[in-house]
N, C-alpha and C positions, 0 to 999 in steps of 0.2 A: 740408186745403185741397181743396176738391169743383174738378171742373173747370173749369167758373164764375170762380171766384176764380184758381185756375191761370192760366188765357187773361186775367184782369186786369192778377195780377204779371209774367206773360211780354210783353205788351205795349210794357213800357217797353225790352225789347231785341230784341224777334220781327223786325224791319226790319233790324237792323245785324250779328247775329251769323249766322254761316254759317248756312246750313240747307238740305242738298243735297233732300231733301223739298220743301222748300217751291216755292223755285227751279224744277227739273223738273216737278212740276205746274203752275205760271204758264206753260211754254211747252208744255205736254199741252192744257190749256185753249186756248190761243192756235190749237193746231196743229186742236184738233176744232171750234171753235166759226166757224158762217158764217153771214151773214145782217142782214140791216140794221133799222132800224126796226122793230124788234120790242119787245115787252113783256115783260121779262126779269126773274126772281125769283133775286139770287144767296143761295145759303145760304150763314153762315160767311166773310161778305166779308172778317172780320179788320180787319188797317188799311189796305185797299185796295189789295192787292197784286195782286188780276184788275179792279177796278173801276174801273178807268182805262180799262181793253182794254174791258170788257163797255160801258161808257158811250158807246163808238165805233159798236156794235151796234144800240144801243136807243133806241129812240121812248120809249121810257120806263124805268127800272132801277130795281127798289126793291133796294134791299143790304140784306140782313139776317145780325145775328147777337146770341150771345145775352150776349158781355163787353160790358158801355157803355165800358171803358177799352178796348178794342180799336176798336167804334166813334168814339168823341171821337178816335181819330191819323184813320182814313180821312175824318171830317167835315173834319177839317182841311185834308188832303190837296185833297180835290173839294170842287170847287160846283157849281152847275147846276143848272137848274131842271130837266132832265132826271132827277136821280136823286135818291131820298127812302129814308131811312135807317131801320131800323126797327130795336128789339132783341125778339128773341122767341126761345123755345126749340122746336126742332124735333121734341122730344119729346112736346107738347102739340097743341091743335088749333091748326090754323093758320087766324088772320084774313085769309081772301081769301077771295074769293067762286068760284064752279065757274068752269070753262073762263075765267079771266082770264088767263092766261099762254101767251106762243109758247113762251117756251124757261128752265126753271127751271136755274140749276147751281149743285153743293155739293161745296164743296172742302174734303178735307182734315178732314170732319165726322162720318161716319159710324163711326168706327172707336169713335167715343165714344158711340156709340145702341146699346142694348141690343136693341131690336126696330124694326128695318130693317124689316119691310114694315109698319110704320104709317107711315114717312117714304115709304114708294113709294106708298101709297094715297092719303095727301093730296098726293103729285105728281100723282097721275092727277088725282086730284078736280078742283085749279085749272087743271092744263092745259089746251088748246083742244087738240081732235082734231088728231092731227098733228103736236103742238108734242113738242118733246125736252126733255130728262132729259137733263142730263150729270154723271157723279160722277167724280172722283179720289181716289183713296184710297192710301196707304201699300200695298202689295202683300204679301197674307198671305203668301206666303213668306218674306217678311221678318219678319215677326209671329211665323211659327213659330220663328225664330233669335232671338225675343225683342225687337224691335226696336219701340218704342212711340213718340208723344209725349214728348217729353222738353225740359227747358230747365235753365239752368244758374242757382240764384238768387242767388249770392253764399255763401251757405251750405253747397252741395251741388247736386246735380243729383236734380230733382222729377220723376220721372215721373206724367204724366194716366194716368187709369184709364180704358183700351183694351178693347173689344171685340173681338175674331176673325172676320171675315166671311169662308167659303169664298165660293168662284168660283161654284159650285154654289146657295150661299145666295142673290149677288145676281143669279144666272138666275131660280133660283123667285122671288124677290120681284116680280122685274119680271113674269114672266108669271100671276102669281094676281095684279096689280092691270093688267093689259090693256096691258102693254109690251112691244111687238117690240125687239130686241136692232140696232141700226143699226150700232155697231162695237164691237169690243172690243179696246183697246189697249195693251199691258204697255212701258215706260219703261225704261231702262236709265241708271244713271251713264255719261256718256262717250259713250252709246250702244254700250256692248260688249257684246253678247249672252251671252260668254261667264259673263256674270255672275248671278245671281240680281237677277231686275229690281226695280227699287224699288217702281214705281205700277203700279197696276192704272185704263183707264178703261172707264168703258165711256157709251154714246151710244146714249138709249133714245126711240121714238118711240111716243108714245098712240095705239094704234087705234081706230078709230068705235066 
């Protein structure tokens, strides 16, 4: 099962069974994301679990991701003529045109890209000067204890096959495709610091 199919079969329980990941980044997003009436590209919408929040934001929202069975729960979920649903893989070129977007975010996506600065180069591409970059990700410390994608199928528990991004990786990525670093924010269970943080964000803006 490719990841693809994974994100198909996990679909029919990704909404009802715990998911301390998933949860903490919907209110990470929530806590970085401002701005109204904007033209907003989310990557990896899932079954709309930030796309209700980001549709309060945007003049316009296209959700994209690249399970259709993950899409079909969030079409059902939302309507609106404000936002238009798209499936496509983040790996390949992206159908948008330059500078169309204020504000692109991808949750919960990258850990499964093997070459992260092609996904930061076609952010820059379709951004508009100015416009931000936001990612959530699983936080490699976590990764390093082993900690991946995972779900439970009835049979066993399927782990997705994970990439490793250092801290370090998505600085250079952002600054060899023209992105200043806006914040960077590490996530806690509980919010106890004392802990190894879960998520890593960070909040990037395109320079002229």
């Amino acid at each position: 099962m490719n990841v693809q199919q994974a994100y198909n079969a996990w679909s029919e329980t990704y909404d009802t069974v715990e998911n301390k990941t998933r949860d903490l980044e919907a209110r990470a997003l929530r806590e970085s994301i401002s701005g109204e009436n904007l033209e907003i590209l989310e990557i990896g919408c899932g079954t709309g679990k930030n796309t209700e929040f980001l549709q309060t934001k945007a003049g316009h929202l296209t959700a994209a991701d690249f399970s259709a069975e993950m899409l079909a729960i969030a079409k059902s979920k939302i309507t609106g003529e404000t936002v238009e649903f798209r499936q496509f893989d983040l790996r390949e070129s992206w159908d948008f045109g330059e500078n169309s977007f204020d504000l692109i975010t991808c949750s919960l996506a990258l850990e499964h890209i093997e070459n992260i600065d092609f996904v930061f180069s076609e952010a820059s591409r379709v951004l508009r000067v100015g416009g931000k970059f936001y990612f959530g990700e699983l936080h490699p410390f976590k990764q390093y204890q082993g900690s991946k994608a995972r779900f439970e199928t009835g049979v066993g528990v399927f782990e997705l096959e994970c990439f490793t991004h250092h801290v370090s990786e998505f600085f250079s990525a952002a600054k060899n495709n023209n992105f200043e670093v806006a914040e960077l924010n590490e996530w806690f269970d509980d919010d106890d610091k004392a802990q190894i943080p879960r998520l890593l964000t960070m909040l990037l803006v395109k320079r002229p």
